[in-house]
N, C-alpha and C positions, 0 to 999 in steps of 0.2 A: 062367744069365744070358742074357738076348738082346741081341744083336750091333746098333746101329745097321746101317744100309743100309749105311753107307759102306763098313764092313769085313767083309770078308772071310778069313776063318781059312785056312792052307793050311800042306799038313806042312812049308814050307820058310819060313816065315812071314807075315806079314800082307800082307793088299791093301788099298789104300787106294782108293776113288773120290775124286778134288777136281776140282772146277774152278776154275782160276786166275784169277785177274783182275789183270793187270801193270800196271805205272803209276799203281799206289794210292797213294793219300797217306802209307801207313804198310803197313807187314806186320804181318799179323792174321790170325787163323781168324775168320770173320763167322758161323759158325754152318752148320745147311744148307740145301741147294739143290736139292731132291727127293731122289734116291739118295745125293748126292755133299757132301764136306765142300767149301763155298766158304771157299777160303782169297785173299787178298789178297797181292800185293808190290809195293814201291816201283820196281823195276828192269823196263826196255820188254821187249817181245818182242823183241828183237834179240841175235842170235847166242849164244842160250842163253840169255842172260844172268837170263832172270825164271823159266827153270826152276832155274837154278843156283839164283839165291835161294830159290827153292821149296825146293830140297832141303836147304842151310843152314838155313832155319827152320824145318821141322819137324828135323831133328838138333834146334836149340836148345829147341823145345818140348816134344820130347819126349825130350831129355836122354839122345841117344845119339850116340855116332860119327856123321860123316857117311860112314864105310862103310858104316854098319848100311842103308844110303837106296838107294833105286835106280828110278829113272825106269822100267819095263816099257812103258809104251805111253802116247802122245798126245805125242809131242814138239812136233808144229807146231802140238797143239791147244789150245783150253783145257779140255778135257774130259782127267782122264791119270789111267794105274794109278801108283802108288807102291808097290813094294813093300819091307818093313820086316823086319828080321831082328834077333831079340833084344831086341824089343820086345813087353810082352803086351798083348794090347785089354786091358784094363786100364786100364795105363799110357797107353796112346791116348782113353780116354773119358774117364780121369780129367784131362789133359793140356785136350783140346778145353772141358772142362766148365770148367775155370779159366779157358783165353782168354774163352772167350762170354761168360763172367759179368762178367768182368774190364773188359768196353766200357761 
């Protein structure tokens, strides 16, 4: 099976590309954005606050612990790694493919 852009396989688990877009009218995945999953959230860029939601909603999307979640790199950006444990691209395609369709 080939792997959308966004992820990446790694022996300690998955990488995500997204780039965020905070201040959205709703939290959403909108599909992609060249390499990267554009995902949306309601919460500004201030003091974490729209990366936390970031991380709370894929947990809820993709129906794991928000331990399983962990920010790796872009905190101040909108460009970020996420990386995911205990989750299989699978789960992650299959997950994305519901939002999109879902709008």
């Amino acid at each position: 099976m080939t792997l959308p852009p966004y992820i990446q396989v790694r022996p300690d688990g998955i990488l995500l590309a997204v780039q965020l877009q905070p201040r959205a009218a709703k939290n959403e995945i909108c599909g992609l954005h060249g390499n990267e999953l554009r995902v949306r959230v309601t919460a500004p860029p201030v003091d974490e606050a729209a990366n936390d939601a970031l991380l709370r909603f894929l947990a809820d999307t993709f129906d794991c612990p928000r331990s399983c979640i962990e920010l790796m790199h872009g905190h101040t950006s909108r460009h970020k790694r996420i990386k995911l444990t205990g989750v299989s691209p699978e789960t992650v395609i299959q997950a994305v493919s519901r939002s999109t369709s879902a709008r």
